[in-house]
Structure formats: structure tokens, C-alpha cells
RORO-361272 format. One record per residue (C-alpha): residue number from 1; x, y, z. Coordinates in nm, 4 decimals, always signed. Layout:
! RORO-361272
PT seq        u        v        w
PT NUM        X        Y        Z
...
END
This chain:
! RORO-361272
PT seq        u        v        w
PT   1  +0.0000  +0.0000  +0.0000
PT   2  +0.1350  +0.3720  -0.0922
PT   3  +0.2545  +0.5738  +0.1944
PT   4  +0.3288  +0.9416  +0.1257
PT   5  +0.5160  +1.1245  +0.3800
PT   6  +0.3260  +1.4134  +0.4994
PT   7  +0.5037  +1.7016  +0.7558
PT   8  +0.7569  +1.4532  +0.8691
PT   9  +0.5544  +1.1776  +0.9542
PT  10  +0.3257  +0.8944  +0.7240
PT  11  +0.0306  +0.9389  +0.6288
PT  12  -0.1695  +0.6064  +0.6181
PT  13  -0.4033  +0.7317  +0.3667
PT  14  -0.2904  +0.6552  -0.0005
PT  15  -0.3519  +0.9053  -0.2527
PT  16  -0.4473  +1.1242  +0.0533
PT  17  -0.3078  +1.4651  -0.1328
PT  18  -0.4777  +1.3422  -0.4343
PT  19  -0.2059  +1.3910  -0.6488
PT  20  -0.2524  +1.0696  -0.8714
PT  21  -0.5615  +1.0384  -1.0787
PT  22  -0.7115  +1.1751  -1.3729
PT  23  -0.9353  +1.5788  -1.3298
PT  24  -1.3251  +1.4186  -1.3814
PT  25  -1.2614  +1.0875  -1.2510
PT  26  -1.2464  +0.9421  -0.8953
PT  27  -0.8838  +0.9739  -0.7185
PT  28  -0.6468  +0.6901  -0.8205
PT  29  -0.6837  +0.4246  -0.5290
PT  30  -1.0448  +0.5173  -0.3660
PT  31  -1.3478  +0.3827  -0.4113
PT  32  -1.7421  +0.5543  -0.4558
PT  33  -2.0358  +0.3845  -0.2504
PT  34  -2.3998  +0.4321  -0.1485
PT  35  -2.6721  +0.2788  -0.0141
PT  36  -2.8664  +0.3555  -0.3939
PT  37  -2.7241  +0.4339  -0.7023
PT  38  -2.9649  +0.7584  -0.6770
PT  39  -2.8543  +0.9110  -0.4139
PT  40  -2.4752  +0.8862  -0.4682
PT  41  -2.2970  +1.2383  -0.4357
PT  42  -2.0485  +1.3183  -0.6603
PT  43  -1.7188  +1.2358  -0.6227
PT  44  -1.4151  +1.3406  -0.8645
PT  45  -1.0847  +1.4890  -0.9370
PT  46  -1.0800  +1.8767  -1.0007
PT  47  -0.8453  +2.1424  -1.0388
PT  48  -0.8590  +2.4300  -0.8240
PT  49  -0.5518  +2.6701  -0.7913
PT  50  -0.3211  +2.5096  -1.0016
PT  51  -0.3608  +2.1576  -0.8513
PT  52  -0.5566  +1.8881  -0.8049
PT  53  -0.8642  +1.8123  -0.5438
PT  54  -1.1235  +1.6494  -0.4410
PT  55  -1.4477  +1.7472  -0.5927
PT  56  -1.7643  +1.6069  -0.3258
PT  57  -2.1161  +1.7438  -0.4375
PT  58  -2.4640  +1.6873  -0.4248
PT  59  -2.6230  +1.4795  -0.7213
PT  60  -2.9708  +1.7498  -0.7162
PT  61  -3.1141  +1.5546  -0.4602
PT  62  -3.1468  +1.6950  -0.0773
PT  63  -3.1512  +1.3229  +0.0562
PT  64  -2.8413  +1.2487  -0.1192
PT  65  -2.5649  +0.9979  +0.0771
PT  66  -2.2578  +0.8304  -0.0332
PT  67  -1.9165  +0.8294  +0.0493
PT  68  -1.5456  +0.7749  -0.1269
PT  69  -1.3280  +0.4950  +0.0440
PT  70  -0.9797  +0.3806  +0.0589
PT  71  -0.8061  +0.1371  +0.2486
PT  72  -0.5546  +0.1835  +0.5042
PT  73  -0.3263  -0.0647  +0.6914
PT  74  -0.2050  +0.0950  +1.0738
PT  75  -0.0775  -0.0721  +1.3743
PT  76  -0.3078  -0.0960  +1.6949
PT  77  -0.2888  +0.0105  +2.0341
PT  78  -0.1907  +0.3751  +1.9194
PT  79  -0.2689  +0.6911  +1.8904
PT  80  -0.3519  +0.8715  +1.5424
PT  81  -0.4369  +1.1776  +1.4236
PT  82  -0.6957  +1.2344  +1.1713
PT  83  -0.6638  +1.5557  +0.9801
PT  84  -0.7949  +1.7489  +0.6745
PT  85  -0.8554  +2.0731  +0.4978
PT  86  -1.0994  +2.1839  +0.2250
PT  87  -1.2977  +2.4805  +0.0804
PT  88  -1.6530  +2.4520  +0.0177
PT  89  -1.9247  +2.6500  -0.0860
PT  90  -2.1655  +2.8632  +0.1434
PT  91  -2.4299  +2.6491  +0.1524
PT  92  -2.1976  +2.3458  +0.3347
PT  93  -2.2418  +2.3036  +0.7114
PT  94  -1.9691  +2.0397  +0.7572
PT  95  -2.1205  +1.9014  +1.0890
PT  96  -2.4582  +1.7867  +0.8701
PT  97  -2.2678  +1.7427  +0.5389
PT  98  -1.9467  +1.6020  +0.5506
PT  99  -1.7843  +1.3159  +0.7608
PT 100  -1.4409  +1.2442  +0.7666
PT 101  -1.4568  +0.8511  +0.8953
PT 102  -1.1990  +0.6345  +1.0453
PT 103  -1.2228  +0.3462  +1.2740
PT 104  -1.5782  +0.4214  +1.3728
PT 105  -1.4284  +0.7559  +1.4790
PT 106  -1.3727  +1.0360  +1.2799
PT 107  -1.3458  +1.4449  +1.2712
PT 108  -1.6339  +1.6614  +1.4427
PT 109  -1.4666  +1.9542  +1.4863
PT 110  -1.3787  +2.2230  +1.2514
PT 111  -1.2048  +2.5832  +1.2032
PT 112  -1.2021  +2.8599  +0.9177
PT 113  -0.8439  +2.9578  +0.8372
PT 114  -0.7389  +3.3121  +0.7551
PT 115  -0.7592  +3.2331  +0.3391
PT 116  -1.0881  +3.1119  +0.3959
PT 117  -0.9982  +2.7336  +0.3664
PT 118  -1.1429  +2.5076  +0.6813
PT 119  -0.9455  +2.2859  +0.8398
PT 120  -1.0830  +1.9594  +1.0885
PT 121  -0.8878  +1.7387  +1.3025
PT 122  -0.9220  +1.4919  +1.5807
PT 123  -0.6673  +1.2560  +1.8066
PT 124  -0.7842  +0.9373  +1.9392
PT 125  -0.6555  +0.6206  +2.0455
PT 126  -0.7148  +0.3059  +1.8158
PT 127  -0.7431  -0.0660  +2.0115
PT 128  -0.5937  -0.3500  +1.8657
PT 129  -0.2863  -0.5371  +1.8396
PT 130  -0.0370  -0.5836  +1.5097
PT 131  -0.1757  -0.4847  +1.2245
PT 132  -0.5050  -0.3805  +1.1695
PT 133  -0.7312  -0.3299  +0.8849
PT 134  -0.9745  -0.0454  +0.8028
PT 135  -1.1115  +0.2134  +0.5957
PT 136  -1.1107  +0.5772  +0.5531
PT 137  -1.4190  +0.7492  +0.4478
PT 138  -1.4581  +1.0904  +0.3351
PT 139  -1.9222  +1.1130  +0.3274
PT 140  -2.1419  +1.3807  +0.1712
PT 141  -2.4854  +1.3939  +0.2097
PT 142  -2.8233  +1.5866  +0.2549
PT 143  -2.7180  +1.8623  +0.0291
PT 144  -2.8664  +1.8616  -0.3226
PT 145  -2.6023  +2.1447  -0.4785
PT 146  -2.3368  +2.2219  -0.1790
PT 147  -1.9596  +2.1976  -0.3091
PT 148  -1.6475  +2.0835  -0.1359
PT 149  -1.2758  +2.1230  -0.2346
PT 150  -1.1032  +1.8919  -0.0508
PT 151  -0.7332  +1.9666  -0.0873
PT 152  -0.6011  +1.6791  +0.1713
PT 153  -0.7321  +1.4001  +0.3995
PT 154  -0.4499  +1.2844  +0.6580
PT 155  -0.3974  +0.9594  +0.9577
PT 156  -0.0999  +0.9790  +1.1242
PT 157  +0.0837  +0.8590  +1.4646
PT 158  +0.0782  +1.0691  +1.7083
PT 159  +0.1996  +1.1077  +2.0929
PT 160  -0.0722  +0.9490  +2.3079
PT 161  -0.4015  +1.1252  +2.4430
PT 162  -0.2109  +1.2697  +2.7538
PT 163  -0.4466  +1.1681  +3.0707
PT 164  -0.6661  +1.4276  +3.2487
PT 165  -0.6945  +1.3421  +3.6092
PT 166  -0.9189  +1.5201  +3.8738
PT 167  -0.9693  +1.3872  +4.2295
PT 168  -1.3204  +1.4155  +4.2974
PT 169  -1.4657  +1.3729  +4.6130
PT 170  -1.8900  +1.3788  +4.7194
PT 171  -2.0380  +1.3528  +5.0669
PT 172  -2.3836  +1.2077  +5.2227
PT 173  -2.5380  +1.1719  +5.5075
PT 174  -2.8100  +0.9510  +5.6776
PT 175  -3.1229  +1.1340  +5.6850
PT 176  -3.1153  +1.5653  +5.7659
PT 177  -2.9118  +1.5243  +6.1193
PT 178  -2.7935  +1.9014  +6.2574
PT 179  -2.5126  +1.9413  +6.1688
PT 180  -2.2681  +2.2223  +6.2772
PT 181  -2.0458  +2.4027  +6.1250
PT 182  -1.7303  +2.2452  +6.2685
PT 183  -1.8778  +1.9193  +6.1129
PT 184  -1.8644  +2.0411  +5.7826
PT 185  -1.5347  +2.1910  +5.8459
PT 186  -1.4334  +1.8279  +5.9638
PT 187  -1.5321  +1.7159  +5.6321
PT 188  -1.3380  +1.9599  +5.4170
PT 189  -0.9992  +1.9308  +5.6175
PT 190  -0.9907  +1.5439  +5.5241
PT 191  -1.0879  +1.5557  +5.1785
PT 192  -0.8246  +1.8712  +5.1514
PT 193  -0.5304  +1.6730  +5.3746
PT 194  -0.6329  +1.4531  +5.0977
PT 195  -0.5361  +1.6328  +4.7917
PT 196  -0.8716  +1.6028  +4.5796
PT 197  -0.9600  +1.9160  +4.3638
PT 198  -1.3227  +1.9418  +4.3881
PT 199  -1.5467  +1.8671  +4.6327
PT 200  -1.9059  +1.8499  +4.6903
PT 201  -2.1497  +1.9018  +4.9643
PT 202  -2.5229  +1.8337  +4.9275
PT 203  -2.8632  +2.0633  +4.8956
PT 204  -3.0026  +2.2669  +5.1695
PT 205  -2.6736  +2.3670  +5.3129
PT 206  -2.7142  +2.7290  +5.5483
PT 207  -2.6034  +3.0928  +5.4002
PT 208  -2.3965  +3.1088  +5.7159
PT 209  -2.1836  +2.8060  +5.5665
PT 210  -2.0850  +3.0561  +5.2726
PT 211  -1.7477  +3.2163  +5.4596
PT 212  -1.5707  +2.8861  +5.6099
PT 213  -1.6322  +2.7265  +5.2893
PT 214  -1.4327  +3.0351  +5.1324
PT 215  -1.1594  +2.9774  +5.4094
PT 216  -1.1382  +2.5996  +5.3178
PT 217  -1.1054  +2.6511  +4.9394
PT 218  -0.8383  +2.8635  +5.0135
PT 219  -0.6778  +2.6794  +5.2315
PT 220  -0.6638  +2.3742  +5.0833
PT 221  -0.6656  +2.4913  +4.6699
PT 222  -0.9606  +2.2800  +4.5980
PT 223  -1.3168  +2.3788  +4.4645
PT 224  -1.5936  +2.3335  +4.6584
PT 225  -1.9288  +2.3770  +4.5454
PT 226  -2.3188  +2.2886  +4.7566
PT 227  -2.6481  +2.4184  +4.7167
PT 228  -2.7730  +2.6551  +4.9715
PT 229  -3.1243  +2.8691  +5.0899
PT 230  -2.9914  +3.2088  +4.9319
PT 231  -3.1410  +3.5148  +4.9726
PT 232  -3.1172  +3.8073  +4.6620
PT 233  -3.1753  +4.1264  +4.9287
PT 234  -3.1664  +4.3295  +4.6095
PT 235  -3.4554  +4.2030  +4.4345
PT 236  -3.6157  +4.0617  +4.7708
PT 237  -3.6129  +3.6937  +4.6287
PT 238  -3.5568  +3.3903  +4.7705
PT 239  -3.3333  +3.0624  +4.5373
PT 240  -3.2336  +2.7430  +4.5622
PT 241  -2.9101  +2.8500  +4.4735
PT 242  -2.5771  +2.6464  +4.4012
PT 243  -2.2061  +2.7792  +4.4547
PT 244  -1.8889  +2.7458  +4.3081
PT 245  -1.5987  +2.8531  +4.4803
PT 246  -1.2319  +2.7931  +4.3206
PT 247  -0.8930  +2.7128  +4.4557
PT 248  -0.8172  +3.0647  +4.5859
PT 249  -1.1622  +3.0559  +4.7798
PT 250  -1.3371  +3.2666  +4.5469
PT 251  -1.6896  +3.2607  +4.4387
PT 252  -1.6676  +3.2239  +4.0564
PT 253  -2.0392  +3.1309  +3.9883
PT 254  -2.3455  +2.9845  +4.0619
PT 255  -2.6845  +2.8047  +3.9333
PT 256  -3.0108  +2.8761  +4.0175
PT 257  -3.2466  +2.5615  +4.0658
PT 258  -3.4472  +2.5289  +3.7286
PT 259  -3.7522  +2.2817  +3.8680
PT 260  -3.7785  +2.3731  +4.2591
PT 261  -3.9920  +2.0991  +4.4130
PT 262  -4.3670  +2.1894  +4.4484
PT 263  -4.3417  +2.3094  +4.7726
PT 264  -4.0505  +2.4992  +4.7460
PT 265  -4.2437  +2.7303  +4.5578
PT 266  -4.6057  +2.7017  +4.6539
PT 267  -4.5423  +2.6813  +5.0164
PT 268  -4.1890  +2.8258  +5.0460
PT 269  -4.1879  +3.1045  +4.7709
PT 270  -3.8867  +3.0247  +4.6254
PT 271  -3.8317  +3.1520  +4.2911
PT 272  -3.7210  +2.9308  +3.9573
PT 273  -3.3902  +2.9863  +3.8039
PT 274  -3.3487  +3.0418  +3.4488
PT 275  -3.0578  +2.9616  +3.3376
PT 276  -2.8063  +2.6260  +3.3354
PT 277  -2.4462  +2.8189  +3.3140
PT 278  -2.1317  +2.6008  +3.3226
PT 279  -1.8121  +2.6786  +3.4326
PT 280  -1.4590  +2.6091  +3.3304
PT 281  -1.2136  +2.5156  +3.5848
PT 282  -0.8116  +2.4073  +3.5621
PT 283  -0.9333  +2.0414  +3.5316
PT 284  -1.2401  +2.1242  +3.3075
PT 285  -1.5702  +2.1938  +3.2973
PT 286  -1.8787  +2.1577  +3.5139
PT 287  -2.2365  +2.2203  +3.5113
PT 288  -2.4581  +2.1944  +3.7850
PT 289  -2.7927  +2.0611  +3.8461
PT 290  -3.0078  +2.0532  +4.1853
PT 291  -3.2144  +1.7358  +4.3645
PT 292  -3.5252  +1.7713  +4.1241
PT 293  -3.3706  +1.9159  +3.8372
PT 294  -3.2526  +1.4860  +3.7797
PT 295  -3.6322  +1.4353  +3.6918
PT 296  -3.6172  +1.6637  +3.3821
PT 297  -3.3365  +1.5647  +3.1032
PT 298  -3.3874  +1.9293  +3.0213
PT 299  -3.0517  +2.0450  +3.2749
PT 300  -2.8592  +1.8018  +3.2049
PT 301  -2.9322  +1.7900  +2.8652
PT 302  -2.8472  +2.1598  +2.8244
PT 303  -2.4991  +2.1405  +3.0259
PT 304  -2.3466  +1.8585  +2.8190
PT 305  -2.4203  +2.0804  +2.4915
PT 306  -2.3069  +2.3480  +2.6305
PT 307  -1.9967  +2.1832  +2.7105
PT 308  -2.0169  +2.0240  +3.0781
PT 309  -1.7713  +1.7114  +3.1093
PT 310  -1.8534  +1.6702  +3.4525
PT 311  -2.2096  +1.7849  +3.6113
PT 312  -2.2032  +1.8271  +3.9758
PT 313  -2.5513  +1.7023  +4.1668
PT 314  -2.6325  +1.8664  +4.4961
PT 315  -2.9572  +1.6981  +4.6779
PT 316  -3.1680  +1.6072  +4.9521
PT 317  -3.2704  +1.3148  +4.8322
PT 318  -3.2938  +1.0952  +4.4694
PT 319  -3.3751  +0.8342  +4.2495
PT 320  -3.0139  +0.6220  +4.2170
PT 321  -3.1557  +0.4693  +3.8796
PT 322  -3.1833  +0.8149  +3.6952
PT 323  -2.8556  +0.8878  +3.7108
PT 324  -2.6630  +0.6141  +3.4324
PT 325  -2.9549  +0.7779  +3.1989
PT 326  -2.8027  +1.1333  +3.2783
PT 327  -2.4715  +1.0327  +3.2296
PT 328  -2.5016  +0.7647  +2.9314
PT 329  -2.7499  +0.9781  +2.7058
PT 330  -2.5347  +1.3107  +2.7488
PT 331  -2.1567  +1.1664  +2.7656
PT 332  -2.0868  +1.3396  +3.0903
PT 333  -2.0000  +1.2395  +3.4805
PT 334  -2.2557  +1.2705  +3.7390
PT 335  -2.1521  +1.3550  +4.1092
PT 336  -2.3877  +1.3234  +4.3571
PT 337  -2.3700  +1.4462  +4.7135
PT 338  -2.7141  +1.3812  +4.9218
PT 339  -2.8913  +1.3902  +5.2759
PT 340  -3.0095  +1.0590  +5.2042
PT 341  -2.9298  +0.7015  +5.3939
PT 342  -2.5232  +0.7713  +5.2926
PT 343  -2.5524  +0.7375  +4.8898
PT 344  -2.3276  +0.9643  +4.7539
PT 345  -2.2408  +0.8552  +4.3923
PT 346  -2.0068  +0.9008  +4.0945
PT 347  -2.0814  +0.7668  +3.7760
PT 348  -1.8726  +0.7487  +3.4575
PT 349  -1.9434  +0.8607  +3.0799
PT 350  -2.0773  +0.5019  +3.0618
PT 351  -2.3198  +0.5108  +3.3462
PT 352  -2.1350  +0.3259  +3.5829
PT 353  -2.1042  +0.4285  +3.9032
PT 354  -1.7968  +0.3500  +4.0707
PT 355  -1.8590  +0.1670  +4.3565
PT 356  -2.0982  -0.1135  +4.1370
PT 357  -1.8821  -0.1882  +3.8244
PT 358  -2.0616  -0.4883  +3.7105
PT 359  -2.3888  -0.3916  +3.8621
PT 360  -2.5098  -0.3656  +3.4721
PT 361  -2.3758  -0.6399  +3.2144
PT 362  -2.5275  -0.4765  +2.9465
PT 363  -2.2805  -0.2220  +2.9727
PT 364  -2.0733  -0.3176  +2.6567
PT 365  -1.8283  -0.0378  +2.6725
PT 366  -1.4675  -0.1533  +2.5940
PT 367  -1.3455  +0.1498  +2.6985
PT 368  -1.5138  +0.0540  +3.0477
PT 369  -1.3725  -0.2812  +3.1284
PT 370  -1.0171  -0.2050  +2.9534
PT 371  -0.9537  +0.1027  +3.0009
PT 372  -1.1409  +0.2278  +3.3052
PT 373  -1.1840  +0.6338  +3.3095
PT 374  -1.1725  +0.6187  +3.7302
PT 375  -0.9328  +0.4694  +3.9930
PT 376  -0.8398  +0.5376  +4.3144
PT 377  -1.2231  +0.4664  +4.4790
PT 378  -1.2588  +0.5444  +4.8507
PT 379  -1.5161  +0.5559  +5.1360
PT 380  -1.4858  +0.6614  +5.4567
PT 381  -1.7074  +0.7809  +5.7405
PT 382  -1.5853  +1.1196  +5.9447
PT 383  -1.8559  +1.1855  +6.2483
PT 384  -2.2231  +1.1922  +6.0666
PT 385  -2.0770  +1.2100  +5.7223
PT 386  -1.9758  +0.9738  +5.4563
PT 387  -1.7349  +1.0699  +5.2270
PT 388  -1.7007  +0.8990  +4.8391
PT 389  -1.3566  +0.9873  +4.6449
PT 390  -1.2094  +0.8673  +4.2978
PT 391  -0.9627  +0.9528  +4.0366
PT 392  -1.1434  +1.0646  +3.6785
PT 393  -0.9402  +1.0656  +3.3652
PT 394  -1.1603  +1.3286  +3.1885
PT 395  -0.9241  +1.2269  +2.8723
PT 396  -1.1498  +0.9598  +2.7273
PT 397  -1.5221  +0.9309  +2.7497
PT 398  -1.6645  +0.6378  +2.6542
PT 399  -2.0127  +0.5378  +2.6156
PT 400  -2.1987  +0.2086  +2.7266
PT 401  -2.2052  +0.0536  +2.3766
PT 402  -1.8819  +0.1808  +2.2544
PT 403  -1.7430  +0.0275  +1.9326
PT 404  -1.4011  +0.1691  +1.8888
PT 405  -1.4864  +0.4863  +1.8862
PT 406  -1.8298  +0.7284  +1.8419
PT 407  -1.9856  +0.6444  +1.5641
PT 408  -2.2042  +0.3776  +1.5368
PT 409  -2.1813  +0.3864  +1.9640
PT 410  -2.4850  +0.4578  +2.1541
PT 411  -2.6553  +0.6848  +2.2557
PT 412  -2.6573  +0.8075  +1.8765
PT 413  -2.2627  +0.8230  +1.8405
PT 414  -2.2034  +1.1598  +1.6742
PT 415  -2.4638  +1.1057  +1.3950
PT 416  -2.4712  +1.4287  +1.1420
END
């Protein structure tokens, strides 16, 4: 199989510059297919300036899908880079129209260069042993008359996805006990002594709380975030309010309960948030949802498109079984830190929670059982609290039926 050397390294694609082949005819060493002869795009050499490209169009018809193939022999148990650069006409969105395919992976993100051209690219780490077979696809589809130049489609080894660790560490209780402050403060010196980064407390936690918790952040260089009764003097309202306060001790945000519990509002007059902000941190990025909020995919749903990796959970008390949904249909982490019967939780990208890992065996995730995204579990009790800890690698996130890689992985992989 050709290799072409491509900014010091190989690229695994042949005929990835297009060089060879004949302007009006598909690229020397790919291959056109669709699911029906109608709907194939068009796929073809072209000349655009002063060299050759790849031509991808639609065929007239909106509903149009096909793609151009080549094959490509790698090693396994590596990491690649998949890379490429094109122009393309104004009406192209490349997340609907184009996919760049390899491995049941592929490119989803994109950027517009300075000359106008758009450039995509994506790492990720390809299981296996020896050598291993594929494919890569370049697909067009659902654009009747949308053009794309494609000047170069690239694979190449790269350095490995470096890890992203966080220490995270939740808390629960059994039942609403009063608790005082030097309780709390208990809490935080032992998961600080302990090095985590982030910790968090549960729901109805006093304004009063507000100022040690500062001190502790500070003291320790951790985040610590809980939901509290907060009081808006200014516009003489009352919220279910969650804080985040970072390694210095400062307050750098907060949500606002979306879906306060019937009585919270009818009998308490506590007023509805708004808004589902997230908030990037050293380690990453968090969103935050509150006790009822879990009922509604609405927050959660919101936070992982806005970005959330990690959503923090702050309750009273909960329904255990929501929470692989919430973490398995939006690819993020759920931490959970309650007042109820000590059942604090963490669960994975895949919906596992860390303390059961085989307490679902249709869990199918290879990333899950190989190549576990969490280490380092602990419990441990101090006074009236319970304390859960763990180790996330926020560099991979699997999903519960993961199949190499995104596509083709559920929930809905990254489907155009």
C-alpha cells in the first residue's frame, strides 16, 4: 500500500493529497459507494488553484448519501491523528454534510483559516494489536447542490491522548441530622489533607456556611461547590441557589435551581432559576444541576451541549436509577452528594457508578472494562458524614455501547 510522507511523519491514507488520478474521474486508489445508485454524491478529481482536489457534491437531490473509500493498513494500540482541509461552498455546514470517517471515529470539529480554507482534526486512540485493517471514508450527504474542495485528507501517529486526572470527592449523610459548622469543616480538612480538587457538599446547606467554605477553598486549593437557601436582598427573592468557589476561595459562579420541588415554591416562595451556566475550571468543565432538576433531562441535557464534562448534583434526596440515563445519554459524569441514607455517587461517561462496576452487564463499553476512566475509589465515614472519592481521567469518554470509537456507539454516536 502507498505511503506518502506528509510534515515529517506517514500518512496512512494513499492518494491522501490526491495527487494521482485523472481531473473528472475518482482519485487513483479510492473507491465511490452508497446505499442507492440515486442518491450517490459526486465524487471526482478537479483542479482548483493550479492543482488537483477532491471534488464532493450533491447529485440534485437533498436526501443524497454516499461516500469515497480507501483502504488503510495501521498498527493498533496507538494513537492517530486524523486531519484534513478543504474549501466549500456557502451552503456546506460540515457538521450535517461532511464526515471524515476512520475506525468508527472520525473528525467533528472544525475551524475557518485566515484564506478562507477550513481545516478539521481529531486525536484518538485506536485498540488493537499488530496490524489492523480499516477504511477511511470521506461522506457527503443531505445537500442537493453544496460543493467541497477537498485539498487533503491525513492519519498519522501521534503522541498518546495525555491523561486528564481530577480527584473528585462527594459527601452524604443519613437522613437531615444538625449538623454544625465544625462538622462540615471536619469534612473539608480530610478531603483537603487529601489532595482532591473538587469537592461536593449536598442541597439545603445554610447561608452562614458561605465564609468557612471560602476559608477551606483557600486553604486547601480545591473547589468546593453545595447548594444553599440564598437570599437576593436586592430584588427581595428567595433561590435554591448552588455555589462554586475555586482554589483561591473565590466565588466564581453559581446556578439557580431550574424545577424547585412543588413546595418549594407554593409553600416556600422560592423563585425558579433560568438559566443552566457552566463553568470552566483548571481540570475542566462543570455544570450543575439541583435534587429535582434529575427528573427533567432538560438540565442536564443543556450542560453537556453546552460543554459540561462533569455535572455536579447537589440533593436532599434521589432516584439512584436516573442517574446512568443522565450520564449515558449526554456523555458526561454525574456527582452526587445527598442527605439521604449515605448514597453519595459518581458515575462514569458510561453510566457506571464507581462503587458497582458490574452492577449492569449490558454495559458493553470496551473502553469501560479495559480502560477504566476512574481509579483510586474510597469511602470513609468522618462523624455523621460519609465521604465517596475517585480519580477521573476526563481524557477519554466512553459510552456504554462503545465500538471503537463514536460512531455507530450509543446513545446516537455523533450522527450528522
Amino acid at each position: 500500500m502507498k505511503q506518502i510522507r506528509n510534515r515529517g511523519s506517514i500518512n496512512y491514507v494513499s492518494n491522501g493529497d490526491f495527487s494521482s488520478g485523472q481531473v473528472g474521474k475518482v482519485p487513483e486508489g479510492w473507491e465511490v459507494k452508497s446505499p442507492r445508485r440515486s442518491l450517490t454524491p459526486i465524487f471526482k478529481l478537479a483542479e482548483k488553484k493550479g492543482r488537483k482536489v477532491l471534488l464532493a457534491s450533491g447529485n440534485g437531490r437533498e436526501d443524497c448519501v454516499g461516500h469515497l473509500t480507501t483502504p488503510v493498513l495501521f498498527k493498533g494500540n496507538r494513537t492517530y491523528q486524523m486531519r484534513t482541509r478543504f474549501h466549500m461552498s456557502s451552503d456546506i455546514n460540515p457538521h450535517k454534510n461532511l464526515l471524515f470517517w476512520f475506525f468508527n471515529n472520525g473528525i467533528f470539529k472544525f475551524r475557518r483559516l485566515s484564506d478562507g480554507e477550513v481545516e478539521g482534526q481529531n486525536r484518538f486512540f485506536v485498540p488493537g494489536k499488530g496490524d489492523v485493517r480499516s477504511e477511511v471514508r470521506i461522506f457527503f450527504q443531505m445537500n442537493a447542490k453544496g460543493k467541497v474542495w477537498i485539498n487533503e485528507v491525513s492519519l498519522e501517529e501521534c503522541e498518546p491522548i495525555p491523561s486528564r486526572l481530577v480527584s473528585i470527592a462527594c459527601v452524604a449523610t443519613e437522613g437531615r441530622p444538625q449538623l454544625k459548622t465544625s462538622d462540615w469543616e471536619q469534612v473539608l480538612d480530610v478531603a483537603g489533607k487529601s489532595g482532591v480538587d473538587l469537592i461536593l457538599l449536598p442541597e439545603c446547606m445554610e447561608e452562614s456556611l458561605e465564609k468557612p467554605i471560602s476559608i477551606k477553598a483557600a486553604e486547601y486549593g480545591m473547589y468546593i461547590s453545595g447548594a444553599f437557601h440564598y437570599t437576593d436582598k436586592k430584588f427581595d427573592r428567595i433561590y435554591n441557589r448552588a455555589l462554586l468557589f475555586d482554589r483561591k476561595g473565590k466565588q466564581i459562579g453559581h446556578y439557580d435551581k431550574i424545577h424547585p420541588y412543588d413546595h418549594e415554591i407554593l409553600l416556600n416562595g422560592r423563585t425558579p432559576g433560568t438559566e443552566a451556566p457552566v463553568f470552566k475550571t483548571d481540570f475542566g468543565v462543570l455544570g450543575i444541576m439541583i435534587c429535582y432538576d434529575s427528573w427533567f433531562p432538560d438540565v442536564a441535557e443543556l450542560l453537556a451541549l453546552k460543554g459540561a464534562e462533569i455535572i455536579l448534583f447537589p440533593n436532599a434526596s434521589y432516584y439512584r436509577s436516573l442517574m446512568p440515563a443522565r450520564a449515558a445519554d449526554n456523555c458526561v459524569r454525574i456527582i452526587a452528594s445527598s442527605c439521604d441514607a449515605y448514597l453519595a455517587g459518581i458515575w462514569d461517561t458510561t453510566g457506571t457508578e464507581v462503587t458497582a462496576l458490574e452492577a449492569d452487564p449490558t454495559c458493553w463499553a470496551n473502553y469501560c472494562r479495559d480502560y477504566r476512566t476512574f481509579k483510586n475509589v474510597h469511602k470513609r465515614k468522618i462523624g455523621k458524614i460519609e465521604m465517596l472519592s475517585a480519580t477521573l481521567d476526563l481524557s477519554q469518554s466512553p459510552s456504554p455501547h462503545n465500538w471503537g470509537g463514536p460512531m455507530n456507539s450509543a446513545p446516537g454516536g455523533r450522527r450528522n
